[in-house]
C-alpha positions in Angstrom: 100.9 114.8 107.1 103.1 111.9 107.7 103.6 110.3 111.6 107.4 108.7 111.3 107.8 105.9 114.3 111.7 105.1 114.6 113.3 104.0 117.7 110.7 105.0 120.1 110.7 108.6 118.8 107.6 110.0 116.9 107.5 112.9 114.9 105.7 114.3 112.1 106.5 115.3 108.5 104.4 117.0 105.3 104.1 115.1 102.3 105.9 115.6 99.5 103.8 116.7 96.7 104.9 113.6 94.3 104.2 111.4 97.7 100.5 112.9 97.7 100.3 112.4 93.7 101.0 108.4 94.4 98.6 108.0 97.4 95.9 109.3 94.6 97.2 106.8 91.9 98.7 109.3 89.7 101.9 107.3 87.9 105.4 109.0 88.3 105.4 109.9 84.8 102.8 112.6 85.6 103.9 116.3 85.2 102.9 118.1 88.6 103.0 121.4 88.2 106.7 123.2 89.7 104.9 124.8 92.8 104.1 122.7 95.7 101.6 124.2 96.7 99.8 124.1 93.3 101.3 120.4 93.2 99.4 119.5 96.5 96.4 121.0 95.0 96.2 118.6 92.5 97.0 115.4 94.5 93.6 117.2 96.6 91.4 117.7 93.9 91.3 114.3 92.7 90.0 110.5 93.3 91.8 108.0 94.5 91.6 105.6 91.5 92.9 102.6 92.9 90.7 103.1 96.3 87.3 103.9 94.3 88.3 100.5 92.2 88.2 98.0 95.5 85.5 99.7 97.3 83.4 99.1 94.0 84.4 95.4 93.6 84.7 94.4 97.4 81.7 96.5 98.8 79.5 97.9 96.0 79.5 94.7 93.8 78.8 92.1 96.9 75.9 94.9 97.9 74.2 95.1 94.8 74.1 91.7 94.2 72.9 90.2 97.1 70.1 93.6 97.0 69.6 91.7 93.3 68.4 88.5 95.0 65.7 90.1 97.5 61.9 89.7 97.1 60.5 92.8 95.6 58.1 94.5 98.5 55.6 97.1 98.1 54.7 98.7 101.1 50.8 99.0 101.7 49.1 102.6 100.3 52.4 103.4 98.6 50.5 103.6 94.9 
């Protein structure tokens, strides 16, 4: 669903199923299939690509390497 601000009036709106296809990086050249419902299915079942990419390199790389660069600790009796 879709929140439209214009003029001082809100209202809301579905998305379209190609709209739902881009927010999930598919390109437009993808065949969704004719039924929207069926269409929206597939936008749901998949990952968002281009999301998964930055949260790797702007979260999940800076983590792991500054975890890289910490002492080692064993706790005591965990042998």
């Amino acid at each position: 669903m879709i929140a439209v601000v214009e003029g001082g009036q809100a209202r809301t709106r579905l998305l379209s199923p190609r709209e739902a296809a881009r927010l999930m990086g598919l390109p437009d050249s993808y065949r969704l299939p004719a039924a929207a419902t069926s269409a929206l299915h597939v936008a749901g079942d998949g990952v968002a690509v281009p999301v998964v990419r930055w949260l790797a390199q702007e979260l999940l790389a800076p983590l792991l390497d500054a975890s890289l660069s910490l002492p080692i600790r064993i706790a005591a009796g965990s042998r």
